[in-house]
Backbone as JSON Lines, residues from 0, in Angstrom:
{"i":0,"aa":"X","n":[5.84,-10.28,12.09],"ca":[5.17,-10.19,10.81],"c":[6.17,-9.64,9.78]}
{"i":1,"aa":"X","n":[6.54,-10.43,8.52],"ca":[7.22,-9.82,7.86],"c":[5.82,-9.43,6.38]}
{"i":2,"aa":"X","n":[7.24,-8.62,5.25],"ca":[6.34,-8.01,4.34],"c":[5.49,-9.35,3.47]}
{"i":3,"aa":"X","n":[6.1,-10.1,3.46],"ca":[5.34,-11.25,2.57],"c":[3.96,-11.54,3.03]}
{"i":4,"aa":"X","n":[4.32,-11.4,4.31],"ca":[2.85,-11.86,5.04],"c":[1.75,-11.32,4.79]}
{"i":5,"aa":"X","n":[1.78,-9.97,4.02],"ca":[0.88,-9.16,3.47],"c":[0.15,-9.69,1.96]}
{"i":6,"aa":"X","n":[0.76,-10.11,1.46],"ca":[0.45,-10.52,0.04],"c":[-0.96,-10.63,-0.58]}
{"i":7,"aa":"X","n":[-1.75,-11.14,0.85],"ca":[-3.43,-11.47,0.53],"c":[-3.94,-9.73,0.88]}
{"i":8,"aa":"X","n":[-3.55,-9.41,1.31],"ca":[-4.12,-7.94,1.64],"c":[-4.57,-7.28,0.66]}
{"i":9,"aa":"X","n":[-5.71,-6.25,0.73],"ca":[-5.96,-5.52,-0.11],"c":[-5.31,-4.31,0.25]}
{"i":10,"aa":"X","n":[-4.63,-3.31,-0.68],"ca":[-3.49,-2.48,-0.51],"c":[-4.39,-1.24,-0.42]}
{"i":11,"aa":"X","n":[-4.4,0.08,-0.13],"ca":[-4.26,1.63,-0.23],"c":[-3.61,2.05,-0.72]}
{"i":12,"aa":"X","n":[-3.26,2.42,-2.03],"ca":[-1.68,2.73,-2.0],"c":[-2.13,4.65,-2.67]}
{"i":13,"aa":"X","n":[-0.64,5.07,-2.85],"ca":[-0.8,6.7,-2.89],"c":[-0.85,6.4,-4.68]}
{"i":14,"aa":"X","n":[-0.98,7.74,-5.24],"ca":[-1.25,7.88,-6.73],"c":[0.26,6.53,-7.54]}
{"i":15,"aa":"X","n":[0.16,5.69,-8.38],"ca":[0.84,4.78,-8.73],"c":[1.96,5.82,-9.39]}
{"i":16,"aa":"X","n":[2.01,6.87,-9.54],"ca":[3.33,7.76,-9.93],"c":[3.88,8.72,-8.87]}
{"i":17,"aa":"X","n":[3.52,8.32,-7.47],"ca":[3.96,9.28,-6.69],"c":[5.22,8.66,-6.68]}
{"i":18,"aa":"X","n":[6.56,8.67,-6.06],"ca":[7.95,7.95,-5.93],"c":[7.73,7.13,-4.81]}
{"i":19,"aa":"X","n":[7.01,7.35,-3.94],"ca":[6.99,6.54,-2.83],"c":[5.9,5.23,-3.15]}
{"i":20,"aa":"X","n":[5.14,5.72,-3.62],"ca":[4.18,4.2,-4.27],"c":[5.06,3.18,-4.86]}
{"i":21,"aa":"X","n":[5.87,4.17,-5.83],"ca":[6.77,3.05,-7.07],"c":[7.96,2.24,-6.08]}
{"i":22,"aa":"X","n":[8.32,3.24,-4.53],"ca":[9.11,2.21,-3.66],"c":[8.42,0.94,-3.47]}
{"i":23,"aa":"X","n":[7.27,1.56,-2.84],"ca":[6.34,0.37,-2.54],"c":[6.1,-1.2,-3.26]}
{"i":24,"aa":"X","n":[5.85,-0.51,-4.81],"ca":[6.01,-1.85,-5.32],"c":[6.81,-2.39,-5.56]}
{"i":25,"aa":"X","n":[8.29,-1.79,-5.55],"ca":[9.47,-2.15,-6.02],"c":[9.99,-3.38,-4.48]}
{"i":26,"aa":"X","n":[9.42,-2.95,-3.17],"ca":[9.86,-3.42,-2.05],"c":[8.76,-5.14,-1.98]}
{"i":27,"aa":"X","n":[7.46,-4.86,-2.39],"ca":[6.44,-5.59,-2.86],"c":[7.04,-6.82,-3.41]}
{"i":28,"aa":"X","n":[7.65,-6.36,-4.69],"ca":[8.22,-7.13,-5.78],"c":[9.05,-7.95,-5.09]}
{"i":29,"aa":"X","n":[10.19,-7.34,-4.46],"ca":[11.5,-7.57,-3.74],"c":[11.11,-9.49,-2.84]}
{"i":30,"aa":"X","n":[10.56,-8.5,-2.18],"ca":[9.66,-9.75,-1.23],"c":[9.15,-10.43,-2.6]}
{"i":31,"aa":"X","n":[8.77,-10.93,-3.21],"ca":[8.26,-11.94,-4.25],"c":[6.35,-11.57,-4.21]}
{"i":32,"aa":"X","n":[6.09,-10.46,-3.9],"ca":[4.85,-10.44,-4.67],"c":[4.24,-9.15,-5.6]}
{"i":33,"aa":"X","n":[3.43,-9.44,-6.05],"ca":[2.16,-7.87,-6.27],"c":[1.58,-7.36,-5.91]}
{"i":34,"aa":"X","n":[1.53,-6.31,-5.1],"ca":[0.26,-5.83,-4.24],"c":[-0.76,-5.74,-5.14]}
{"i":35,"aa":"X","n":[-1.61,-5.69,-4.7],"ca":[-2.92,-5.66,-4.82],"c":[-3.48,-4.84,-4.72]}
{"i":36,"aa":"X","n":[-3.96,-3.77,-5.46],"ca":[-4.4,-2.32,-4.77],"c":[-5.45,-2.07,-5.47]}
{"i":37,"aa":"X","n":[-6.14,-1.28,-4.27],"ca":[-8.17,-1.52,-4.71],"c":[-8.26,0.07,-4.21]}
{"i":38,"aa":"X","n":[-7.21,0.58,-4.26],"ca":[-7.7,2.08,-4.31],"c":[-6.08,3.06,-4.48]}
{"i":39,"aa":"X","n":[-6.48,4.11,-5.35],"ca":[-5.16,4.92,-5.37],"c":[-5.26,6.1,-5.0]}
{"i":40,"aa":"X","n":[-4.89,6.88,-4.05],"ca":[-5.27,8.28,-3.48],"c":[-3.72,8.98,-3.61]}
{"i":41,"aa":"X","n":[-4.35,10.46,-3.41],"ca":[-3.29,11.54,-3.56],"c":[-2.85,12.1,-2.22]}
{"i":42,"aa":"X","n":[-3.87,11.42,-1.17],"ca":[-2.88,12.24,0.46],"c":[-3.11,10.81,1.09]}
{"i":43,"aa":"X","n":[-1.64,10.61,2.13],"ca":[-1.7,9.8,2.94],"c":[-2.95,10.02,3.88]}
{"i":44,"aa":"X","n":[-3.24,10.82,4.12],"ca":[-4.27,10.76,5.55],"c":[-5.33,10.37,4.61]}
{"i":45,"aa":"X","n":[-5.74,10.0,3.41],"ca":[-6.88,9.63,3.08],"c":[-6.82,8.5,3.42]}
{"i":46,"aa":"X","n":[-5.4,7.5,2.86],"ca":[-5.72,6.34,2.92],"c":[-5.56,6.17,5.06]}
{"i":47,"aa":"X","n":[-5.04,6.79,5.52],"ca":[-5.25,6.33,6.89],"c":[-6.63,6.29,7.42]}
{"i":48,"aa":"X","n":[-7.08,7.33,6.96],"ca":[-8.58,7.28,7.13],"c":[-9.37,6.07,6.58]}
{"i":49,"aa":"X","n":[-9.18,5.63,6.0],"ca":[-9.82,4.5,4.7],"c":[-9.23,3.01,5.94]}
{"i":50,"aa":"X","n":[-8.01,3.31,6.08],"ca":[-7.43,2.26,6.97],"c":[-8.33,2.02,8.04]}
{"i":51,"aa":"X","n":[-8.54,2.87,8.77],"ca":[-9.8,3.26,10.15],"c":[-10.56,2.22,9.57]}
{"i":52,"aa":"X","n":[-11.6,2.84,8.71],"ca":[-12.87,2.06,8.62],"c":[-12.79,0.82,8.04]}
{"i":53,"aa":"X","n":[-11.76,0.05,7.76],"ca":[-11.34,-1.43,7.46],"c":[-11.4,-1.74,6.25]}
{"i":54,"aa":"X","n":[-11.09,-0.62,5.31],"ca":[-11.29,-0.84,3.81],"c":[-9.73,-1.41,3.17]}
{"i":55,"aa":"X","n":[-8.6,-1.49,4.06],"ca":[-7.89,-2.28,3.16],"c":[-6.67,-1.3,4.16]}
{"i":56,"aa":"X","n":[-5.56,-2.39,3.9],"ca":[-3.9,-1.59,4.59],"c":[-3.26,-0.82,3.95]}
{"i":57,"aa":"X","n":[-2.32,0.03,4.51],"ca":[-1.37,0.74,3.41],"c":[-0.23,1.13,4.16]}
{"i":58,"aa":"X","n":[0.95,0.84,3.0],"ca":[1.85,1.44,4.19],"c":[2.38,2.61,3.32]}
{"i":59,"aa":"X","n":[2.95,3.39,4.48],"ca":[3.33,4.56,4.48],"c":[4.52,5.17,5.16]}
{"i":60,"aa":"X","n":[5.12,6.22,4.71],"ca":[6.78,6.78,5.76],"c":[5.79,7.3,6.92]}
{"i":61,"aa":"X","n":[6.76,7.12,7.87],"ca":[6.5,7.52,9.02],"c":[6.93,9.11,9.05]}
């Protein structure tokens, strides 16, 4: 699975001014798309949690 393959996804992503979000879209972009993001949170474990119950992907540093 590469990142493109994501494109239809609905995203999680962290607050759109954290630095790691703005990687995100910048890596998004890179690959040739826009994420799509249907929610913006301030702690990763929210959106992992959110991930659980099937509300949409997100990626995150390990």
């Amino acid at each position: 699975m590469t990142l493109t393959d994501l494109k239809a996804e609905k995203f999680l992503t962290l607050n759109h001014q954290n630095p790691f979000a703005v990687f995100v879209q910048q890596v998004c972009a890179a690959a040739g798309f826009e994420l799509y993001s249907v929610f913006e949170g301030e702690k990763g474990r929210t959106l992992v949690n959110m991930v659980a119950l099937g509300m949409g992907i997100t990626l995150l540093m390990e």
